[in-house]
One Martini backbone bead per residue (centre of mass of N, CA, C, O) as a GRO file, in nm:
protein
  364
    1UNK     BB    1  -0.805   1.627   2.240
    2UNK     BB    2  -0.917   1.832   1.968
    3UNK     BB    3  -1.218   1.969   1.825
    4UNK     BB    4  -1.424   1.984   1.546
    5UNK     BB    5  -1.558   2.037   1.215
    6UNK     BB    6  -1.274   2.124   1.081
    7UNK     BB    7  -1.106   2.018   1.330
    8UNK     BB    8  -0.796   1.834   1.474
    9UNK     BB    9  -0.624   1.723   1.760
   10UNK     BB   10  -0.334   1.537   1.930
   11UNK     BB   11  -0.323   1.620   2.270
   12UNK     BB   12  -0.024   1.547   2.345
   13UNK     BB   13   0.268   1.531   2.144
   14UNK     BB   14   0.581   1.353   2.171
   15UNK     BB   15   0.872   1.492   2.061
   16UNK     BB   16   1.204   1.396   1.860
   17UNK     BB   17   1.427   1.419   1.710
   18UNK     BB   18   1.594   1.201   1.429
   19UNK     BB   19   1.769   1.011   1.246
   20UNK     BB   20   1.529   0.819   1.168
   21UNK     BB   21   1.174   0.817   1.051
   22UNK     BB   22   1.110   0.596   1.150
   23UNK     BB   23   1.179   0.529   1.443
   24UNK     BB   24   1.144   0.850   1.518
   25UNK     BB   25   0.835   0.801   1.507
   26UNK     BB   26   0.805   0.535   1.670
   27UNK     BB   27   0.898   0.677   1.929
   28UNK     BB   28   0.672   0.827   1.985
   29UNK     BB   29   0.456   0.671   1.957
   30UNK     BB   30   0.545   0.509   2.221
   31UNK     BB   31   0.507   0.753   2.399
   32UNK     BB   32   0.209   0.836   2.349
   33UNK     BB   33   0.119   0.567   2.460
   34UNK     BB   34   0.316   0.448   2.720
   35UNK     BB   35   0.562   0.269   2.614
   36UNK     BB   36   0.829   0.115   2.839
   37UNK     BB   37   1.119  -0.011   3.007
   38UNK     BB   38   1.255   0.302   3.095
   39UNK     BB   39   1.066   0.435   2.997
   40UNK     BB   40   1.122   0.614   2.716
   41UNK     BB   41   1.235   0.561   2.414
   42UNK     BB   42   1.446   0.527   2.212
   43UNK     BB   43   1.540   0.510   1.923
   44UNK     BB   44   1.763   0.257   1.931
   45UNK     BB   45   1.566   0.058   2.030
   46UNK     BB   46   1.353   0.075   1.812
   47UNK     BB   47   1.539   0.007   1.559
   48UNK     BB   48   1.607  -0.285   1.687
   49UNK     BB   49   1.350  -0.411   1.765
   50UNK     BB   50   1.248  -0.421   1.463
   51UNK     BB   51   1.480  -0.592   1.246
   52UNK     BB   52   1.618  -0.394   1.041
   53UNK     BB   53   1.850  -0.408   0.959
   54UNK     BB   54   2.059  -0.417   0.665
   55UNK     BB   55   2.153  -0.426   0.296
   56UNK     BB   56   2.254  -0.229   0.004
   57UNK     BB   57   2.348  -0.235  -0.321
   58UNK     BB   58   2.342  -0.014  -0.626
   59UNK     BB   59   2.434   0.014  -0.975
   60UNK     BB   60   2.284   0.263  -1.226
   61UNK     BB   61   2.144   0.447  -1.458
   62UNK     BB   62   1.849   0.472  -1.404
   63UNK     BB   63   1.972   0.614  -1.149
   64UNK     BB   64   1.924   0.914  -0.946
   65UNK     BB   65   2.174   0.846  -0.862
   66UNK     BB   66   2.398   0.595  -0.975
   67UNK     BB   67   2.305   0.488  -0.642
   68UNK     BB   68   2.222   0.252  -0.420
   69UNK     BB   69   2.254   0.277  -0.056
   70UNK     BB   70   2.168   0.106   0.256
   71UNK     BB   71   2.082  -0.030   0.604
   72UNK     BB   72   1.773  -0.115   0.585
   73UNK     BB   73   1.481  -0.264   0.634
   74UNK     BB   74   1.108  -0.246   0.490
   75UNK     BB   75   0.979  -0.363   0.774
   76UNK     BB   76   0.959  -0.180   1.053
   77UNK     BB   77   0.648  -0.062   1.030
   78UNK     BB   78   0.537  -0.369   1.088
   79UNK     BB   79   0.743  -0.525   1.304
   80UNK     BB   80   0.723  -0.360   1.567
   81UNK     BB   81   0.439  -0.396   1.651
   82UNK     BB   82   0.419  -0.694   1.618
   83UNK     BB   83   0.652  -0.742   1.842
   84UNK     BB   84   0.472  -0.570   2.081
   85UNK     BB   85   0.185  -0.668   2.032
   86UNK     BB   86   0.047  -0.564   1.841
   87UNK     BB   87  -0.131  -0.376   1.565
   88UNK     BB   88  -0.092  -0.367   1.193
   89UNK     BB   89  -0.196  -0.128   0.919
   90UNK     BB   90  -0.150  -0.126   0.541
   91UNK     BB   91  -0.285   0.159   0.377
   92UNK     BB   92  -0.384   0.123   0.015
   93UNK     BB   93  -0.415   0.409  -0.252
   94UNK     BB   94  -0.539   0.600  -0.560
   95UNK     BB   95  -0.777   0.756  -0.371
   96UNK     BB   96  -0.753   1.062  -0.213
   97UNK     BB   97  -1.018   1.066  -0.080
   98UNK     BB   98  -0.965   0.794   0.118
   99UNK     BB   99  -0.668   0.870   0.202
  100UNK     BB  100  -0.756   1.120   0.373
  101UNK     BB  101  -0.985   0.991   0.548
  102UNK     BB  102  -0.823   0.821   0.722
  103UNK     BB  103  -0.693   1.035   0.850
  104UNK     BB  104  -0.916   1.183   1.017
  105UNK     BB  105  -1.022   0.893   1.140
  106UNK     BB  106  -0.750   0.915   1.360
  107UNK     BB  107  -0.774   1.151   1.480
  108UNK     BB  108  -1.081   1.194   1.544
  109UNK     BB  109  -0.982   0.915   1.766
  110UNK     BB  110  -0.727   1.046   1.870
  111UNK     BB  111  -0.450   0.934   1.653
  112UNK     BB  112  -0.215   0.929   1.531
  113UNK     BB  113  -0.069   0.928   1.179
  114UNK     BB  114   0.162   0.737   0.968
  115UNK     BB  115   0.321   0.824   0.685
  116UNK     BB  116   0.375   0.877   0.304
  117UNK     BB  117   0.626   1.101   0.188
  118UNK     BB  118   0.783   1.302  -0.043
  119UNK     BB  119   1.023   1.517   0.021
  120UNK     BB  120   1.016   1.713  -0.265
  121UNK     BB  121   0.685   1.829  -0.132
  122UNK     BB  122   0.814   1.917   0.168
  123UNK     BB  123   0.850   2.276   0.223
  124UNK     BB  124   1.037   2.222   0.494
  125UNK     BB  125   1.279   2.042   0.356
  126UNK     BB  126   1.437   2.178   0.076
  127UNK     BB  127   1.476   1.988  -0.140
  128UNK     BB  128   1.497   1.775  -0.433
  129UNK     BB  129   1.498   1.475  -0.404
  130UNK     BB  130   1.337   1.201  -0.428
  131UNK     BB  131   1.150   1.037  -0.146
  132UNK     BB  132   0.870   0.860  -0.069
  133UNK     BB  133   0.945   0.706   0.215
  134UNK     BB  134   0.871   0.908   0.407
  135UNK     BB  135   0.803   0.921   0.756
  136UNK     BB  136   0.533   1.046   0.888
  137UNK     BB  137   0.289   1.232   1.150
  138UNK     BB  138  -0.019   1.324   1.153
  139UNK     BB  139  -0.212   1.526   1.431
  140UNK     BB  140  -0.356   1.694   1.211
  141UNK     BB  141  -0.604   1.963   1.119
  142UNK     BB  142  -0.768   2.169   0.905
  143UNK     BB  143  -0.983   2.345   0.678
  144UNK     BB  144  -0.940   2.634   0.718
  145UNK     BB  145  -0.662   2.669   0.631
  146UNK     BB  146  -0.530   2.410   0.494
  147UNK     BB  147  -0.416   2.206   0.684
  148UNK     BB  148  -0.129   1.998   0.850
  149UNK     BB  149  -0.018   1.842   1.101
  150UNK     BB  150   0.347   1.778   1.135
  151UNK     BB  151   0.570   1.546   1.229
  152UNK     BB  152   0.925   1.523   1.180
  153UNK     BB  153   1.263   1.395   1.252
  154UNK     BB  154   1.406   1.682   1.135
  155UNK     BB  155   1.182   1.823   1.325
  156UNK     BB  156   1.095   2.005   1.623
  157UNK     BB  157   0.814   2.123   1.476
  158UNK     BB  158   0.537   2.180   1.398
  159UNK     BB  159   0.393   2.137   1.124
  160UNK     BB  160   0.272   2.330   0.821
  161UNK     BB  161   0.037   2.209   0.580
  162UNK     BB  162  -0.059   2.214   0.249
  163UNK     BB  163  -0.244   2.029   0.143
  164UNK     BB  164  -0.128   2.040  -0.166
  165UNK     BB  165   0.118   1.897  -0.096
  166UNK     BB  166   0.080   1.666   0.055
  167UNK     BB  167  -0.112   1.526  -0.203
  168UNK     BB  168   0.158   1.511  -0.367
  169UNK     BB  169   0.337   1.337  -0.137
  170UNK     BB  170   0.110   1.107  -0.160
  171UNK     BB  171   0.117   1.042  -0.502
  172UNK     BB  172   0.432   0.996  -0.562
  173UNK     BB  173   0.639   0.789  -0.798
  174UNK     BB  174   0.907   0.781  -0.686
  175UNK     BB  175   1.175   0.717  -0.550
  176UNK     BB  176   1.129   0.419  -0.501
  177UNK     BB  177   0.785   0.454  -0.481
  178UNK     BB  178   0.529   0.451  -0.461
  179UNK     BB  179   0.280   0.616  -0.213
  180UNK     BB  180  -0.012   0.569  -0.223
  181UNK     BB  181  -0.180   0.654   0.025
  182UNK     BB  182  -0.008   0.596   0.276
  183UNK     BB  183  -0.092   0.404   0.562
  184UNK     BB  184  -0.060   0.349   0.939
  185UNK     BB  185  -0.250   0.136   1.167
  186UNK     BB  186  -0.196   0.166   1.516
  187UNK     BB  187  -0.224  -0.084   1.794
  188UNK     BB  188  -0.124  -0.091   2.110
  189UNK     BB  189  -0.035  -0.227   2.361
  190UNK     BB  190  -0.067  -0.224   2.671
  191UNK     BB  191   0.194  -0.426   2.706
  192UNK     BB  192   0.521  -0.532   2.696
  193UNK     BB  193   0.727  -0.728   2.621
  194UNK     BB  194   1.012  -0.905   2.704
  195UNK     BB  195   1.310  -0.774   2.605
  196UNK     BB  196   1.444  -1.008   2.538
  197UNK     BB  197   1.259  -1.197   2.326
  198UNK     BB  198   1.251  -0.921   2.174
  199UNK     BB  199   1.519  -0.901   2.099
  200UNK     BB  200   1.588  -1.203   1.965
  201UNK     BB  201   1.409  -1.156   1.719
  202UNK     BB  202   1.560  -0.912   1.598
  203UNK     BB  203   1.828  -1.021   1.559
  204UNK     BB  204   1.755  -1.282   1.381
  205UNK     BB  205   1.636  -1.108   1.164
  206UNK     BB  206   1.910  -0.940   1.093
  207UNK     BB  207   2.069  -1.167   1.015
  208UNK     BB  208   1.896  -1.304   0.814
  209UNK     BB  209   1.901  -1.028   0.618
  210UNK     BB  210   2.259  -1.089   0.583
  211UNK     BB  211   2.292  -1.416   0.538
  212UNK     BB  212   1.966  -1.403   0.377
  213UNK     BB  213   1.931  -1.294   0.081
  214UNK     BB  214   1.694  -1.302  -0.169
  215UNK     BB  215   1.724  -0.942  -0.202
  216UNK     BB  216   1.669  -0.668  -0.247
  217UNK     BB  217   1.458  -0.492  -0.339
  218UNK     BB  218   1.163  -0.430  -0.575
  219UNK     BB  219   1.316  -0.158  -0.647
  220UNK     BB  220   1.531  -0.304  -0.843
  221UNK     BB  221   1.323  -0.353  -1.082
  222UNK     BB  222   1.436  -0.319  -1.419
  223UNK     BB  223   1.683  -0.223  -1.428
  224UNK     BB  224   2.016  -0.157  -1.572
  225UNK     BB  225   2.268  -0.149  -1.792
  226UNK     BB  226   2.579  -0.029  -1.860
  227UNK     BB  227   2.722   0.032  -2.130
  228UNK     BB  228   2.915  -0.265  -2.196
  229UNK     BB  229   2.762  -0.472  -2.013
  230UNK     BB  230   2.622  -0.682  -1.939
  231UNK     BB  231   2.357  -0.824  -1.830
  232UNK     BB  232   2.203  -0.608  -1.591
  233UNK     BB  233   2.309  -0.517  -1.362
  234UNK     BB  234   2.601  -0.394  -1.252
  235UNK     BB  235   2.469  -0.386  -0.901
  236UNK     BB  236   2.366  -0.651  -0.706
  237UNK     BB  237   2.307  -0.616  -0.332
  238UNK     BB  238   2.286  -0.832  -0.045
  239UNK     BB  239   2.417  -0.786   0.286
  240UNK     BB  240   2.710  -0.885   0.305
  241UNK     BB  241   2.776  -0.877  -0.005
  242UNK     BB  242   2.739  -0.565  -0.040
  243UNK     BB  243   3.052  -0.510   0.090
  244UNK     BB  244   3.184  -0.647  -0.143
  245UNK     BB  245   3.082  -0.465  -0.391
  246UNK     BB  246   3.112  -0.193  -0.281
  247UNK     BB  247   3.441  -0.227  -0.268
  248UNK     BB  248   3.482  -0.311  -0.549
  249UNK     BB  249   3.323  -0.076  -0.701
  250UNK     BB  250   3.502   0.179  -0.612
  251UNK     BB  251   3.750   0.041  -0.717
  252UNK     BB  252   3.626   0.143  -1.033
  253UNK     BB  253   3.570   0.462  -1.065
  254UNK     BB  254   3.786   0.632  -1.213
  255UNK     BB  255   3.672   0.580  -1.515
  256UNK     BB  256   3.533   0.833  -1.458
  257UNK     BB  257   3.407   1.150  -1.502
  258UNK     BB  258   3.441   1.403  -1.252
  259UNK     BB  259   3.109   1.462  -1.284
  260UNK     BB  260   3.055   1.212  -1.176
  261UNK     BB  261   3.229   1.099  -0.956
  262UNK     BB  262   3.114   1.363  -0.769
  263UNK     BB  263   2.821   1.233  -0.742
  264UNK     BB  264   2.932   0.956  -0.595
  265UNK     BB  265   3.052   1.067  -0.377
  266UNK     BB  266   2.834   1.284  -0.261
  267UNK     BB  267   2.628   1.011  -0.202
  268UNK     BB  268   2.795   0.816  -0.047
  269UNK     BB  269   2.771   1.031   0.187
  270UNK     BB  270   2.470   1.057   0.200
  271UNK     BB  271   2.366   0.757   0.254
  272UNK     BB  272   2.547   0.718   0.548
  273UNK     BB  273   2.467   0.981   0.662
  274UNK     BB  274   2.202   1.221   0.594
  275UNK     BB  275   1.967   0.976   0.510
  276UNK     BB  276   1.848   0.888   0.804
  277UNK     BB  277   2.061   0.676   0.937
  278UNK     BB  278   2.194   0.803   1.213
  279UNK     BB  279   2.473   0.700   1.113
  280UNK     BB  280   2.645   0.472   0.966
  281UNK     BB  281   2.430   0.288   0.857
  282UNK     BB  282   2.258   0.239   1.146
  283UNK     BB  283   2.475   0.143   1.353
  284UNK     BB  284   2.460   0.356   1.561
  285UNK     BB  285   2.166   0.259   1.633
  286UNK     BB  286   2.211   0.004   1.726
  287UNK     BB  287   2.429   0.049   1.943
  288UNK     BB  288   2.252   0.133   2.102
  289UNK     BB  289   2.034  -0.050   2.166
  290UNK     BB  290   2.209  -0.252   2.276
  291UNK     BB  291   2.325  -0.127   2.489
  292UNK     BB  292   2.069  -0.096   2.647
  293UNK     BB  293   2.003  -0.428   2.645
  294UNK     BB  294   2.228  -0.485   2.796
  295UNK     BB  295   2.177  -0.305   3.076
  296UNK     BB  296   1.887  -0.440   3.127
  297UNK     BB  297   1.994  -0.794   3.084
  298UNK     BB  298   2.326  -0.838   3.113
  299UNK     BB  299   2.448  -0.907   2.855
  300UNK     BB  300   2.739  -1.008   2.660
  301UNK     BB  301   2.678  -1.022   2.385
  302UNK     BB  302   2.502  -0.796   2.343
  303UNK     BB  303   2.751  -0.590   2.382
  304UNK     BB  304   2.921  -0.703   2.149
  305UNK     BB  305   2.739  -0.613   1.943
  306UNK     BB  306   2.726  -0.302   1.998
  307UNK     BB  307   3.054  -0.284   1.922
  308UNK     BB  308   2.988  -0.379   1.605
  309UNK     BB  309   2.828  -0.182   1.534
  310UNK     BB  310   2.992   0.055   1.591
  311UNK     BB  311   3.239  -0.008   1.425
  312UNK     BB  312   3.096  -0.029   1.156
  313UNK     BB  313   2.989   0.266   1.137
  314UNK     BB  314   3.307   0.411   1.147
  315UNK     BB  315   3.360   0.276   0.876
  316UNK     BB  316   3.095   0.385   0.725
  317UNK     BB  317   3.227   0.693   0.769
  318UNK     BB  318   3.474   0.720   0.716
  319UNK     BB  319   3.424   0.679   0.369
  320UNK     BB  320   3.240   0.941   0.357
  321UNK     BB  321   3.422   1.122   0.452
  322UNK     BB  322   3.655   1.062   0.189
  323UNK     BB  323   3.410   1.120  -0.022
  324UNK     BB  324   3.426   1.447   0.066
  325UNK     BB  325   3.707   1.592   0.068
  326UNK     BB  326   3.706   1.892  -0.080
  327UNK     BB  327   4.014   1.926  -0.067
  328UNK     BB  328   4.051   1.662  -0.254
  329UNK     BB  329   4.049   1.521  -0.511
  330UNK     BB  330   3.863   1.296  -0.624
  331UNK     BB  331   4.085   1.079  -0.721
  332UNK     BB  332   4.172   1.063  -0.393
  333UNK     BB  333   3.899   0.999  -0.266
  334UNK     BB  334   3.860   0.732  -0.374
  335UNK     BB  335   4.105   0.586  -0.333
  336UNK     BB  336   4.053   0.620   0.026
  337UNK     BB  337   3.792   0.499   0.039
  338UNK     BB  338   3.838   0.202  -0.102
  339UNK     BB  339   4.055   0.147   0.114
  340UNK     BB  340   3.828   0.148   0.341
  341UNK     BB  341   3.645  -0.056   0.217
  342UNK     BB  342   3.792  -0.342   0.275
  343UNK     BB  343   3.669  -0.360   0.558
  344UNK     BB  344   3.354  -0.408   0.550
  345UNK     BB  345   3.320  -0.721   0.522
  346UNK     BB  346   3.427  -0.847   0.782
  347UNK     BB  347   3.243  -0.647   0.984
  348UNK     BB  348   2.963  -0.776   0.848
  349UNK     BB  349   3.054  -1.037   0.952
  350UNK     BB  350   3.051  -0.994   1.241
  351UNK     BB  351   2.785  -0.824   1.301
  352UNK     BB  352   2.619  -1.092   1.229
  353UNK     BB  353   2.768  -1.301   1.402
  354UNK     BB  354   2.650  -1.118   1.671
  355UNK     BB  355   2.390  -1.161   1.650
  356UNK     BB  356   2.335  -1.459   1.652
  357UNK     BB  357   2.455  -1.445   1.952
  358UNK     BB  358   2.233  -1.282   2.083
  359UNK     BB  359   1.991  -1.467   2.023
  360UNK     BB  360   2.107  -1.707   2.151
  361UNK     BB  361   2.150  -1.586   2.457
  362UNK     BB  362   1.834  -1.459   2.511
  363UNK     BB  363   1.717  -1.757   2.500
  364UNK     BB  364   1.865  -1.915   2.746
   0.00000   0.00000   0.00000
């Protein structure tokens, strides 16, 4: 840790590129802590150990694009550390200066600190897309540069933020919800609890998120249905249920026309691969995560959900590759993607039922 009157970092301080920003902050921030079950943690271990897995698919014109597929639930980044028997507080603000000085707080106590921040805020990112709660990790800051040092999953080198942008990103309104100058102050335990049991209540909770969820979640209040539909969203749903809607809804994708079209196939596998998903909308984070718990606690059930998790990954990959193959026409990419979309409801309802069964075999 170096301070002065105008600046602090945290140093050293461990990074590694990541698939999806919660995980791949929360790996750092544990290799940070030093604390591991055989080392320094994967990012799919981090990712699994959270019990975020989960399913939303919304279809809405008041969304542009007018479509969202997600793969993880929402409390990741509060769940993993209550899980690791640590202890975190999110705390939220619509005061920027009160906002600030929580983070130079943490820095000065020596702490790197985790927040929200809008991806197409961030200089270094150069997206047009706003996405409000992308978790990045500030480990320092400048006064006399004007400058925050951001760690972000994305890139392999500290970035140098100026103050006005970060401050942008941490008030940004845009979707899914207001950032409203979110932090997460964690403090991890001297010592990791057991892993068996640390991954079954993981697994418990992603299957309970798949086969009984109560909604997608909060951000799809108020969205409308499209001229001519019912009242209520186009689609609205979450769990294995999602991948019934999605596989059902984009084979009526074709009354659209070619630049509607267009933007529904790009975004479609934007969701699945691009969006910090880790590849395959989550499941290959999990397949990860699993193989590992499944290697050091010899569990079979376990290995069978890495398994299923995998399979679904490759089937959620394959619908993307089809939906943006732009040697051929859109239409024609629909129908592919359609067509291979079949299989995802089987697929998630395997892969919940084998949740369910390593939750039980590690607790046996």
């Amino acid at each position: 840790m170096t301070t002065s009157h105008a600046s602090a970092r945290v140093s050293p301080y461990p990074h590694r590129i990541g698939g999806h920003c919660g995980s791949g902050a929360l790996r750092d921030l544990l290799e940070w802590a030093g604390l591991g079950w055989d080392g320094p943690p994967s990012e799919g271990l981090v990712f699994t150990l959270g019990g975020a897995l989960g399913l939303s698919y919304v279809r809405s014109v008041d969304l542009f694009p007018p479509l969202y597929l997600v793969g993880r639930g929402g409390e990741l980044e509060l769940d993993l550390p209550r899980r690791l028997g640590g202890a975190v507080e999110q705390r939220v603000t619509d005061d920027p200066a009160e906002g600030w000085n929580w983070v130079r707080a943490e820095i000065q106590g020596g702490r790197p600190v985790m927040l929200w921040a809008d991806i197409a805020e961030l200089p270094y990112l150069r997206v047009k897309l706003s996405m409000s709660r992308h978790d990045i990790v500030v480990i320092g800051f400048d006064d006399h540069a004007q400058v925050a040092l951001v760690v972000d999953n994305d890139r392999e080198d500290v970035q140098e933020v100026p103050y006005e942008a970060l401050a942008r990103a941490r008030r940004s309104t845009s979707f899914p919800q207001p950032t409203r100058h979110t932090v997460y102050n964690i403090r991890w335990p001297a010592v990791l609890p057991d892993l068996a049991s640390t991954a079954a209540e993981a697994f418990a909770q992603s299957a309970h998120a798949m086969s009984n969820p109560t909604s997608a979640t909060r951000i799809f209040d108020g969205l409308t249905s499209e001229p001519g539909d019912a009242a209520g969203l186009t689609v609205h749903s979450a769990g294995v249920a999602a991948a019934r809607a999605f596989a059902t809804d984009i084979a009526g994708w074709e009354r659209h026309d070619d630049e509607q079209l267009e933007i529904m196939l790009f975004s479609v596998g934007a969701f699945i691969e691009k969006a910090g998903t880790g590849g395959g909308l989550f499941r290959r984070l999990l397949a990860q995560g699993a193989f590992e718990i499944a290697q050091m606690t010899g569990d079979e059930a376990t290995t069978s959900l890495a398994r299923s998790a995998n399979r679904a990954a490759e089937a959620w990959t394959t619908v993307a590759r089809l939906a943006t193959a732009r040697d051929r026409p859109a239409r024609s990419r629909v129908r592919d993607a359609a067509q291979s979309a079949l299989a995802l409801p089987e697929l998630e309802a395997m892969l919940t039922q084998d949740l369910h069964g390593a939750a039980a075999s590690l607790r046996s």
